[in-house]
C-alpha positions as CSV (number, residue, x, y, z in Angstrom):
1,X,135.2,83.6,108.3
2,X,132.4,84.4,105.5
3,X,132.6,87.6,104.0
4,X,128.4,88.1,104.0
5,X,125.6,87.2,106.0
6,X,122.4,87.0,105.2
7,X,119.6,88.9,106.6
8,X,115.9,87.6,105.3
9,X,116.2,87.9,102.0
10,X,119.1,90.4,101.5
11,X,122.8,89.1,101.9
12,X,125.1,91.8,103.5
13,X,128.7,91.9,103.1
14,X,132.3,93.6,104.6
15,X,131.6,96.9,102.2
16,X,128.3,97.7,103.5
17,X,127.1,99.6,106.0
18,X,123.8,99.5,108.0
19,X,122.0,102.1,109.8
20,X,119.3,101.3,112.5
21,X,116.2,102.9,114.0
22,X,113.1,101.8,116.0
23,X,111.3,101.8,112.4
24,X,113.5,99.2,110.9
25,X,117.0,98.4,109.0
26,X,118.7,99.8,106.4
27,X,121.9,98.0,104.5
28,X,123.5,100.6,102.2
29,X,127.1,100.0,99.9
30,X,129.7,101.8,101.1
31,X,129.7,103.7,98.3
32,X,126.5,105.1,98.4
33,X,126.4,106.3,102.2
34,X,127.2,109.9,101.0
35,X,124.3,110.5,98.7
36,X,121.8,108.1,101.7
37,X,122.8,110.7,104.6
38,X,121.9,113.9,102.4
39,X,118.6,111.9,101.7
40,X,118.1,111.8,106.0
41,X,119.7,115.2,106.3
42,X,116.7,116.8,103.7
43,X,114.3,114.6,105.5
44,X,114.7,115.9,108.4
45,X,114.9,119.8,107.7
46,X,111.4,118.9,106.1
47,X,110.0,117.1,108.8
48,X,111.7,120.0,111.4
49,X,110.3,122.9,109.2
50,X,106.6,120.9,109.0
51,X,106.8,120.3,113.3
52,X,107.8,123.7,113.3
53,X,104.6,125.5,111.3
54,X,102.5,122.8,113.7
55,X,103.9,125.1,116.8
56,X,103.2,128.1,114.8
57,X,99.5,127.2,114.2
58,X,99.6,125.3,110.5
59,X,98.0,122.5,110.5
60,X,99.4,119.5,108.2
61,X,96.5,119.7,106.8
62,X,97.1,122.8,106.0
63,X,100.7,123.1,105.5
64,X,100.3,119.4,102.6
65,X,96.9,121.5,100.6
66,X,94.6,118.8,101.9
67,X,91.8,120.4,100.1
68,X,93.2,121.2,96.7
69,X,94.6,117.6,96.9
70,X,91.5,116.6,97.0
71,X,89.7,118.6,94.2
72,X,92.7,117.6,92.2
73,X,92.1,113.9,92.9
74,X,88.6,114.5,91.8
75,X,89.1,115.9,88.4
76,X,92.3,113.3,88.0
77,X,92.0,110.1,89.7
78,X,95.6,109.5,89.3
79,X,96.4,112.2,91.0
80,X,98.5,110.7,94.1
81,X,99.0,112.4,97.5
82,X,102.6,111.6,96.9
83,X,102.6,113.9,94.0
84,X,100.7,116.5,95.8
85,X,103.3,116.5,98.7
86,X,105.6,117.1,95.5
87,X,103.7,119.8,94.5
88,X,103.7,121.7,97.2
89,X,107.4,120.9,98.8
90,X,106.2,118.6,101.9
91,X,107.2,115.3,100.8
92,X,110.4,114.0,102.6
93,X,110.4,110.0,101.2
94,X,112.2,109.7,97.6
């Protein structure tokens, strides 16, 4: 029996673990499953806290500083929306 499989171009073995969703696949050592499920856990108090301002009446727009990011991207090419959701605490990938 082999102890790893491969998947594409990734080779998965006994000590890892994979998570699933209808966005894709994940393969994550064993070791590092702690610090990947407080990643998703912060992920989705951001996303929950941005859904919930929606309800309230903020738009994302809004709520990300669409039009500052903007005028900052102006003055500063470089300037990324990924920094930007930085800046003002919306962004949930890292």
């Amino acid at each position: 029996m082999s102890a790893s499989a491969r998947v594409g171009d990734d080779e998965v073995g006994r000590g890892d673990v994979v998570f699933g969703d209808d966005d894709g696949v994940l393969f994550v050592p064993a070791e590092q499953v702690g610090p990947v499920l407080a990643a998703a856990a912060e992920i989705r108090r951001v996303e929950r806290d941005q859904a919930a301002r929606i309800r309230a009446g903020a738009t994302l727009r809004e709520q990300t500083s669409f039009v500052d990011y903007l005028a900052r991207r102006d003055a500063d090419p470089a300037y990324t929306f990924r920094r930007q959701l930085r800046r003002v605490g919306g962004a949930i990938e890292e």
